[in-house]
C-alpha positions, 0 to 999 in steps of 0.5 A, spaced: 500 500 500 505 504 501 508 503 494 501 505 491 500 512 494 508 513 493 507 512 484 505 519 481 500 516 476 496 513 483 495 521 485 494 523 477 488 519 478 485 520 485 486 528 482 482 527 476 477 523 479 476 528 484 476 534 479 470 530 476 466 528 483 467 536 485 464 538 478 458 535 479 456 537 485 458 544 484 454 544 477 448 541 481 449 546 487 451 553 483 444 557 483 439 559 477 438 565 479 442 570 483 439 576 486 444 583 485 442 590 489 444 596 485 442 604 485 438 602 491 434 595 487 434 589 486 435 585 480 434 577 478 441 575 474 439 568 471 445 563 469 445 559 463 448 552 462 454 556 460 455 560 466 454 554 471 459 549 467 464 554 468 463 556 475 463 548 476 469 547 472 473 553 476 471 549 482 472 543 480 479 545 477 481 547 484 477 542 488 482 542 495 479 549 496 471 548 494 472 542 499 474 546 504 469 552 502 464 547 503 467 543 509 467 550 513 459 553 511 456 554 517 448 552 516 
C-alpha cells in the first residue's frame, strides 16, 4: 500500500477523479438565479448552462479549496 500512494500516476488519478466528483456537485449546487442590489434595487441575474459549467469547472479545477469552502459553511 505504501508503494501505491508513493507512484505519481496513483495521485494523477485520485486528482482527476476528484476534479470530476467536485464538478458535479458544484454544477448541481451553483444557483439559477442570483439576486444583485444596485442604485438602491434589486435585480434577478439568471445563469445559463454556460455560466454554471464554468463556475463548476473553476471549482472543480481547484477542488482542495471548494472542499474546504464547503467543509467550513456554517448552516
Amino acid at each position: 500500500m505504501k508503494d501505491l500512494l508513493k507512484d505519481p500516476f496513483t495521485i494523477i488519478i485520485a486528482y482527476f477523479i476528484m476534479v470530476i466528483f467536485t464538478f458535479g456537485h458544484a454544477y448541481n449546487n451553483y444557483p439559477e438565479e442570483e439576486p444583485m442590489y444596485f442604485a438602491g434595487q434589486t435585480h434577478v441575474i439568471h445563469n445559463g448552462p454556460g455560466t454554471i459549467t464554468f463556475g463548476a469547472l473553476a471549482c472543480s479545477v481547484a477542488w482542495p479549496l471548494y472542499w474546504s469552502v464547503k467543509l467550513q459553511e456554517k448552516k
